[in-house]
C-alpha positions in Angstrom: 120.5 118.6 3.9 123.1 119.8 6.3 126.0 122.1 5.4 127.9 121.3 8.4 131.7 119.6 7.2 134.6 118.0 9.4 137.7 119.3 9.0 139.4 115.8 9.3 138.4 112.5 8.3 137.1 110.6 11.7 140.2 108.9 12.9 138.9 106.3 14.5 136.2 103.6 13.9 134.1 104.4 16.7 134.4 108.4 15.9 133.2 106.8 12.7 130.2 105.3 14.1 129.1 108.6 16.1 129.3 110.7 12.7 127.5 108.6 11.0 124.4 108.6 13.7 124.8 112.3 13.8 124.2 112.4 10.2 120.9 109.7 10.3 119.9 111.4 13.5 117.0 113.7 11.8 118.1 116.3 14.1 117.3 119.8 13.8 119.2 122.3 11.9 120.7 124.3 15.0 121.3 121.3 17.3 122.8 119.4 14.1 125.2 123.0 14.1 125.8 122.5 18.0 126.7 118.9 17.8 129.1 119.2 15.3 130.8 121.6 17.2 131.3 119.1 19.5 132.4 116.6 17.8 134.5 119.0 15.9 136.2 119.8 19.5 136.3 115.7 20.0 137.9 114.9 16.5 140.9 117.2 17.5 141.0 115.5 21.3 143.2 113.1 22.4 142.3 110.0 24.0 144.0 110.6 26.8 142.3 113.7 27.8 140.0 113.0 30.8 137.2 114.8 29.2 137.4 112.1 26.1 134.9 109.7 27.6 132.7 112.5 28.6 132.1 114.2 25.7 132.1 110.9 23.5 129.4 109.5 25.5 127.3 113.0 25.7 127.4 113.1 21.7 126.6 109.3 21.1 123.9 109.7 23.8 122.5 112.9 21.9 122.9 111.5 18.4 120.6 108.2 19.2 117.8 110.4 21.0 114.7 110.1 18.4 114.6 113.5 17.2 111.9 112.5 14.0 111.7 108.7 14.9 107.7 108.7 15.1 105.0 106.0 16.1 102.5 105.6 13.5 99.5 106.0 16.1 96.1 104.1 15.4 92.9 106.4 15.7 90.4 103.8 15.9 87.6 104.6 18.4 85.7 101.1 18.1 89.2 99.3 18.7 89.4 101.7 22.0 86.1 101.1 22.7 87.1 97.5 22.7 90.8 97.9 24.7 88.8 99.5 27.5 85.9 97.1 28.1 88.3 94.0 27.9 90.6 95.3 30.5 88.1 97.2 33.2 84.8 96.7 34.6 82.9 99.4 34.9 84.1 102.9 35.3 82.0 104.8 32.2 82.8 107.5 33.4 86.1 107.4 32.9 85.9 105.4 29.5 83.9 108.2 27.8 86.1 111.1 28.9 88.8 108.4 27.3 86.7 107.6 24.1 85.9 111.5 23.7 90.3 112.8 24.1 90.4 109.8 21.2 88.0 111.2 19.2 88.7 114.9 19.1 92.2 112.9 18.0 90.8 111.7 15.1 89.2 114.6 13.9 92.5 116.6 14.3 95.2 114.9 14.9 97.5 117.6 15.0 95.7 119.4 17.9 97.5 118.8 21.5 95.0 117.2 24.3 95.2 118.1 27.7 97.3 115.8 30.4 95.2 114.3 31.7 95.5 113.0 35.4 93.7 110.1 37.0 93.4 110.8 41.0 91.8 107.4 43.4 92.9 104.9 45.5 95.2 102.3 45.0 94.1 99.1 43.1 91.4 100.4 41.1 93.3 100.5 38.2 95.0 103.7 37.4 97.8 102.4 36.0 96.3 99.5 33.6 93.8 102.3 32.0 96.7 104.2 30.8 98.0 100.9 29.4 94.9 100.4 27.4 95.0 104.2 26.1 98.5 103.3 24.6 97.8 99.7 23.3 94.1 101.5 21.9 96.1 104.2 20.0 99.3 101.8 18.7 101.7 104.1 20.7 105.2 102.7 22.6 104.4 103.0 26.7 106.4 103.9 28.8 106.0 104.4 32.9 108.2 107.0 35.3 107.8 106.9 39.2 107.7 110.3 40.5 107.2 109.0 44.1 109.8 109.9 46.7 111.9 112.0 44.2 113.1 115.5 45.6 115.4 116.8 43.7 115.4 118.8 40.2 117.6 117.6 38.5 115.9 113.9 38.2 113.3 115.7 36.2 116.0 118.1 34.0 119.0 116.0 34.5 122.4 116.9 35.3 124.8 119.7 33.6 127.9 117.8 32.2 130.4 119.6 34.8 129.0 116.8 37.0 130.4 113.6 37.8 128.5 111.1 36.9 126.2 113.3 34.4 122.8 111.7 33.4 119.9 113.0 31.9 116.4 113.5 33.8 113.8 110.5 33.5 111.9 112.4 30.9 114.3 112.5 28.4 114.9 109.2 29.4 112.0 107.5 28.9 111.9 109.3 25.6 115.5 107.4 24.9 114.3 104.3 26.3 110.9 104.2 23.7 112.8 104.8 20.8 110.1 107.2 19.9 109.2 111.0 19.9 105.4 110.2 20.7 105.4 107.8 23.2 102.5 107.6 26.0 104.3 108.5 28.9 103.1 107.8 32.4 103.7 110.1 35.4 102.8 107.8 38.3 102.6 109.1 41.7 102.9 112.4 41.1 101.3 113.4 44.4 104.4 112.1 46.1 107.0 114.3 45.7 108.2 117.0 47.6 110.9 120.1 47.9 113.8 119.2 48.9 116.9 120.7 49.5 118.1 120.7 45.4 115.1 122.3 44.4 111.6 122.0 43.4 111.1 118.6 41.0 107.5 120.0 40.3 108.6 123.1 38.9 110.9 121.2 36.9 107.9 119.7 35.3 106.0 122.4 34.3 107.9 123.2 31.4 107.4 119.4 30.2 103.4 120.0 30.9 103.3 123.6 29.6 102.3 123.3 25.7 103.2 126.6 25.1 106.9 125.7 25.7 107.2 121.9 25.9 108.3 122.6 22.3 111.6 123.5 23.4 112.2 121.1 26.6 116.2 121.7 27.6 117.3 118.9 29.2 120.4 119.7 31.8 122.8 116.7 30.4 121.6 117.2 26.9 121.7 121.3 27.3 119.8 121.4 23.6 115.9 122.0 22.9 113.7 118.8 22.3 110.7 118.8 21.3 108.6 116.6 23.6 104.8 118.4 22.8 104.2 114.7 20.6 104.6 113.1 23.8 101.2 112.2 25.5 101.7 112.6 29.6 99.5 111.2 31.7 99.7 111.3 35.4 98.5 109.0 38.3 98.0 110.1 42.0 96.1 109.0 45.3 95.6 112.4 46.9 95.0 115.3 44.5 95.9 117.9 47.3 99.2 116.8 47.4 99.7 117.9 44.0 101.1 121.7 44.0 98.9 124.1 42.8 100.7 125.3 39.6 101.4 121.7 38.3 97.6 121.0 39.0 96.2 123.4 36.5 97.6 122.3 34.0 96.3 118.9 34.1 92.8 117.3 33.7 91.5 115.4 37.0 89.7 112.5 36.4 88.6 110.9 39.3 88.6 107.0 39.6 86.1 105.8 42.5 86.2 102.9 44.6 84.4 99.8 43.9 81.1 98.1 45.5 81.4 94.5 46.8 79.1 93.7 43.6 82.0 95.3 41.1 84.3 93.8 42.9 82.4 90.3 42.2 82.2 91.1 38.6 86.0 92.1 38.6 86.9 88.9 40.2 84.6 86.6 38.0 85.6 88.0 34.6 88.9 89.1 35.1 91.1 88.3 38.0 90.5 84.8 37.8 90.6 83.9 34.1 94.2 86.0 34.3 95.3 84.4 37.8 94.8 80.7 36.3 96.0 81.4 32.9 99.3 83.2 34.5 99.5 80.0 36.9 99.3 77.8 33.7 96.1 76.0 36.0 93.9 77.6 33.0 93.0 73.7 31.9 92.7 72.3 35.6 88.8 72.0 36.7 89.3 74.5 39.3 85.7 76.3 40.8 85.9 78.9 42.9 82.1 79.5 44.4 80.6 83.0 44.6 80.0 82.7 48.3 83.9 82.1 48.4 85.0 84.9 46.6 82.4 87.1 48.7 83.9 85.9 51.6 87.3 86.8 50.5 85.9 90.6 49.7 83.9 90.4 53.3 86.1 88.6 55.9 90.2 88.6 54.3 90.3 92.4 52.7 89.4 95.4 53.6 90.0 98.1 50.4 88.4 99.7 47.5 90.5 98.6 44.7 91.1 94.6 44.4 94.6 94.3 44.1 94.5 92.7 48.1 91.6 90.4 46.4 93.7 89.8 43.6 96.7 88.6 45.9 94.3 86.2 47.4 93.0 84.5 44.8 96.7 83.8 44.1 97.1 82.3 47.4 94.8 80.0 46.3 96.2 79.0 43.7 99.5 78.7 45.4 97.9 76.5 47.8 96.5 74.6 45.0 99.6 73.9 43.1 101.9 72.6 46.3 98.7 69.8 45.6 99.4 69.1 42.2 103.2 68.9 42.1 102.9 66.4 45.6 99.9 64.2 44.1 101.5 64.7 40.1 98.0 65.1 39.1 97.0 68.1 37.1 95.0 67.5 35.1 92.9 65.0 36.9 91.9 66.0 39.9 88.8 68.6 40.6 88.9 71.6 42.6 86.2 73.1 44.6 86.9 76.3 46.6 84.6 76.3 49.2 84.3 79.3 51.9 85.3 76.4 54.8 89.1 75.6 52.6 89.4 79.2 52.7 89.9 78.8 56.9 93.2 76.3 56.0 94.7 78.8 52.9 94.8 81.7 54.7 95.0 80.4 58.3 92.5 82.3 59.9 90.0 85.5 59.0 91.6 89.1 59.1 88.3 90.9 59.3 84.5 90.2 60.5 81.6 91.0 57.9 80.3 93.2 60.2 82.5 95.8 62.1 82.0 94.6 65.7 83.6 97.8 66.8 80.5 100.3 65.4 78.1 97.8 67.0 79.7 97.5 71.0 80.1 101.2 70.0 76.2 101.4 69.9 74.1 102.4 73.2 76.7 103.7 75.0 77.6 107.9 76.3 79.9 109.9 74.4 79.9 108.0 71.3 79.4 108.9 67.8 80.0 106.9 64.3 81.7 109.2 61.9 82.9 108.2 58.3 85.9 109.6 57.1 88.0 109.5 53.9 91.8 108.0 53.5 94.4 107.1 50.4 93.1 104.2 50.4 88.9 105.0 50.4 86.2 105.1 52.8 86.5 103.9 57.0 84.3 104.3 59.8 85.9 106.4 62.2 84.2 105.7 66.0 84.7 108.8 68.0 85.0 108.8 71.7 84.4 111.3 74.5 84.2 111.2 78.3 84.5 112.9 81.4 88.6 113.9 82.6 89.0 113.6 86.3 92.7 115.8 86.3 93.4 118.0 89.0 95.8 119.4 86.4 93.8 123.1 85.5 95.7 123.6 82.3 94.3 120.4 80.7 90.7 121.0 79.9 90.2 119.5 76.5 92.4 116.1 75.8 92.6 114.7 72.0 94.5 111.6 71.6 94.3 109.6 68.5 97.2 111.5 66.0 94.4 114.4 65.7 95.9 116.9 63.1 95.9 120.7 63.5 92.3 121.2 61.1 90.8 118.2 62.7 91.6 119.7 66.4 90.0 123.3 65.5 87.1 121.1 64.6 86.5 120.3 68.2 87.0 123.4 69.5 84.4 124.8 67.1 82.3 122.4 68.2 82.7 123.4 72.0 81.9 127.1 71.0 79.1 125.4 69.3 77.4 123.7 72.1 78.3 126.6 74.6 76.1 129.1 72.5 73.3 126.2 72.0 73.3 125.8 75.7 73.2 129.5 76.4 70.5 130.0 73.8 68.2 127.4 75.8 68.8 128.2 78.7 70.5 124.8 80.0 71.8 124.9 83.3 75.4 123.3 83.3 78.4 122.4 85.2 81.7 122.2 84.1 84.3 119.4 83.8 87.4 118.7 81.8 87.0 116.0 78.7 89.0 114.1 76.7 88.3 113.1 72.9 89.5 110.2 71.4 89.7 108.9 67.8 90.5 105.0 68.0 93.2 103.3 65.7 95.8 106.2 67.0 98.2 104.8 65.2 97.1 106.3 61.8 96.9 110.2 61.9 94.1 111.7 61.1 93.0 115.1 59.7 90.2 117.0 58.0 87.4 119.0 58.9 84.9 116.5 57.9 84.3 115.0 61.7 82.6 118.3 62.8 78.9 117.1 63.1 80.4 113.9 64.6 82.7 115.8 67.1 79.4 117.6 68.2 77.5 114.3 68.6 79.7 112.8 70.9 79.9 116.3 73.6 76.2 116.3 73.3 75.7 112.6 74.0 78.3 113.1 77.1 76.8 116.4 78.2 73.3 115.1 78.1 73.8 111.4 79.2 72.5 109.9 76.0 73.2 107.5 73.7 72.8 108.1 70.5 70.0 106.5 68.3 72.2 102.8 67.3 74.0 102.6 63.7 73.8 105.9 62.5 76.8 107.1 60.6 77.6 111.0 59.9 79.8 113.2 58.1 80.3 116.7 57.3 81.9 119.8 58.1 80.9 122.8 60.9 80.5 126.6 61.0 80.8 128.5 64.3 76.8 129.4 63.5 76.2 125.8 63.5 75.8 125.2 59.6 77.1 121.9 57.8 79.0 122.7 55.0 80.8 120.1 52.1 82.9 117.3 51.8 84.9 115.3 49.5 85.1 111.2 49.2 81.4 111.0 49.6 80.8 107.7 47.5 84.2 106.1 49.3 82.5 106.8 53.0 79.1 105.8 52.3 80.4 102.9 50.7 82.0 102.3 53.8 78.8 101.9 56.0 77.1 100.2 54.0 80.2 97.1 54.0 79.7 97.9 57.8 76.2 97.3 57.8 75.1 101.0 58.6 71.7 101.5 57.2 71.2 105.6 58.4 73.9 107.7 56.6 73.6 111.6 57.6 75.5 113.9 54.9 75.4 117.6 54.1 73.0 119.0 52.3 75.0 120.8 49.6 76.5 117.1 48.8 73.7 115.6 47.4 75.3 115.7 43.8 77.3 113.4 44.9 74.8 110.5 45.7 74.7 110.0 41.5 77.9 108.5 41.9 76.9 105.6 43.6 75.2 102.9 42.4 71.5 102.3 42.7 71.0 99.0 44.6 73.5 101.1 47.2 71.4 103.8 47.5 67.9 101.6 47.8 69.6 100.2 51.0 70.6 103.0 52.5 68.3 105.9 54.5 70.7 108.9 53.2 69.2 111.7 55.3 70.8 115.5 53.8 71.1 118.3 56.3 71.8 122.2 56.4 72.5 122.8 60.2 73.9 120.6 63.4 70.4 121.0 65.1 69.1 118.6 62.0 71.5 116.1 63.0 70.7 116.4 66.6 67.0 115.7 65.9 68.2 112.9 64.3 70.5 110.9 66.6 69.1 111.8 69.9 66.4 109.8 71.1 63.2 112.2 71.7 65.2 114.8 69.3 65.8 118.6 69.6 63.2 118.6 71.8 64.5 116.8 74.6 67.9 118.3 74.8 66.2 121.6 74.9 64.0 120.8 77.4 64.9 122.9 81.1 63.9 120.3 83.3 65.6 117.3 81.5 68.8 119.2 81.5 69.7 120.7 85.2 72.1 118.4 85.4 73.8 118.5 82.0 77.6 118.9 82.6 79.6 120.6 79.9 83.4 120.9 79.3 85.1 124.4 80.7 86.9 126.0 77.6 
């Protein structure tokens, strides 16, 4: 019961109207004392006064904010259980971490989780998961976009000396749910960055902190909420984008790619039973063969997630009812989706089943298949290198290709590399300026992970070899010559094998990271671990280590001058 009195009767209705939602507001005790200070100072204001409208609007919008309004949340693990597997294929993983935040839930409801934070590519479903989580538990959701934002004050709003005052998005989306325990997503929260009015991710570490997110002062509403009811959780492609402080205090969860044989499934028990029924063609006799929708996965996508799969199956559809409003004959006429209609709905293929790049690649000097890791999942990456006739004495290493700063020291340690391997075996060389090139240079690469495939290509142009046909590599280099770990390992080997690469070479120390894939993948594949580059060379080079350390084979081997 608040003690707090007016002075004077409200004058007006509307003043009428704001007192009253003060008083229902459920507020706590020292903002109720704050706010009627306020509207104290607003009773006694004329209308006139240009702060009026200000102050009017900052009490009404502080009153209505759901300061005990509360979501009575369902903790029923079966009916989770359920929401997960009748929205997403796969991914058990990620349902059990899920299933096991729900049930430590149950058993104390009052205890307060960890944010969690779900880190993979586009389209595999990040954002529908946390839509489940809320729908599973019974709770409002409600979804902010933290990508491209750059200043502070979208997080913790604007003081009220402003014009044009507003609060941040988290106290909005709070406003917006109508409830203090809403499931809040953070989406994209990889993508923002400094800019010149402050940090937006330090701005969120109060809201992630639970040992003040208690007390969360927004700017505009300058008074302590308490948002710890609220359950966060964030979204992001790349986790190391996310600033170091704001990481640790979230949970990663990491959400792979998906094989051409999930992405079957996906498309046979969900995408189209949703497409038609959204289309209203759910009672048309519409059959879309399995050999079509692998040739939409093979030839007209290229992705890990299926929401470019998921566009195309619309296209069908949209090509399918032009046909029924022209011939006014829906529910008639039978629909067969053969791969050969696919040539006249989507007027022609984007992409081959089999990348004819790696294979003209094949058999040739200087050329090495690497596998690399972007936002988006696994590529091959083809890596070029050959001789540079320029008379220019300052240019005597080349990279083209948008190379980044880590992925050009990469080559240099693999020059060092060779030089010492060559001086070790005593190979007679001669020198020569080369040039490196990563193909597509229109998308910028980076990352140490090309090391072992950087080497593979000098070697092959030194020597005059090819390299053994179809063998794809990845994996980071030490000056001493020893391969060391990388990341995205189930997104690049998924890669060659939908490029028909049956020899995958990966570092040793990685082979925890072959349980992540699934076992028909792994029964196809020769995935051959390593601890040192003279492994790999064994491997590639026709007649092995052997050969390239072999005197008389090698007194003509030319090498690049550092």
């Amino acid at each position: 019961m608040f003690n707090s009195k007016i002075p004077e009767v409200p004058a007006s209705h509307e003043l009428k109207q704001i007192y009253k939602a003060i008083k229902g507001s459920g507020m706590p005790i020292p903002v109720h004392k704050e706010i009627m200070k306020e509207f104290k100072r607003l009773n006694e204001m004329s209308t006139s006064n240009p702060d009026y409208s200000v102050l009017i609007n900052y009490i009404s919008y502080v009153a209505n904010l759901p300061w005990n309004k509360r979501t009575e949340e369902t903790l029923d693990l079966e009916k989770a259980k359920n929401m997960l597997k009748l929205n997403h294929y796969g991914m058990d993983k990620v349902k059990n971490r899920i299933l096991q935040f729900i049930a430590v839930k149950i058993l104390n409801p009052d205890r307060r989780g960890p944010i969690l934070c779900f880190v993979g590519p586009p389209g595999v479903g990040k954002t529908s998961i946390v839509k489940a989580i809320a729908s599973s538990l019974s709770r409002t959701f409600k979804r902010i976009s933290l990508g491209g934002i750059n200043c502070y004050s979208d997080i913790k709003g604007h003081r009220r000396t402003y014009i044009g005052a507003m609060p941040g998005c988290i106290i909005q989306a709070i406003n917006q749910s109508k409830t203090n325990n809403p499931v809040i997503l953070l989406d994209e929260i990889d993508k923002m960055y400094k800019g010149s009015n402050g940090d937006p991710a330090a701005a969120l570490l109060e809201v992630l902190d639970p040992e003040q997110n208690n007390s969360f002062v927004d700017s505009y509403v300058n008074l302590p909420f308490d948002v710890s009811q609220v359950m966060f959780i964030a979204t992001a492609n790349n986790v190391l984008n996310i600033p170091r402080t704001l990481r640790d205090r979230m949970e990663l969860i990491y959400l792979e790619g998906y094989t051409e044989d999930e992405k079957m499934q996906i498309a046979e028990l969900y995408l189209i039973p949703k497409i038609l029924k959204d289309h209203n063609m759910d009672e048309l006799q519409i059959t879309i063969c399995n050999n079509t929708i692998k040739d939409i996965i093979q030839k007209y996508t290229r992705e890990t997630g299926v929401r470019e799969l998921q566009r195309k199956l619309e296209a069908i559809c949209h090509y399918i009812a032009v046909d029924v409003v022209e011939n006014n004959d829906k529910k008639i006429k039978n629909y067969v989706i053969t791969p050969e209609l696919l040539l006249n709905i989507f007027d022609g293929e984007l992409y081959y089943v089999k990348n004819t790049l790696v294979e003209e690649s094949c058999n040739r000097v200087g050329i090495a298949i690497g596998l690399v890791c972007t936002p988006v999942g696994g590529l091959v990456q083809i890596i070029e290198a050959t001789k540079l006739y320029s008379k220019n004495e300052n240019n005597y290493l080349i990279l083209t290709g948008l190379a980044g700063k880590v992925l050009r020291e990469s080559v240099i340690i693999a020059q060092n590399w060779i030089q010492s391997f060559v001086k070790n075996n005593e190979v007679g060389i001669e020198n020569f300026s080369a040039h490196v090139h990563f193909p597509t240079g229109g998308i910028p690469k980076d990352g140490p992970s090309a090391g072992i495939t950087i080497v593979c290509a000098l070697i092959s142009l030194y020597w005059k070899i090819p390299l053994r046909p179809m063998i794809a590599m990845t994996g980071e280099i030490s000056l001493n010559g020893n391969v060391l770990p990388i990341g995205g390992v189930r997104d690049k080997i998924l890669a060659a094998y939908n490029s028909n690469i049956k020899t995958v070479i990966i570092p040793e120390l990685n082979l925890k990271d072959l349980k992540k894939i699934p076992k028909n993948i792994r029964e196809n594949l020769n995935i051959i671990p390593v601890k040192n580059v003279e492994e790999v060379l064994d491997i590639v080079v026709p007649g092995g280590l052997a050969k390239l350390q072999n005197p008389s084979f090698s007194t003509t081997i030319e090498t690049c001058k550092l």
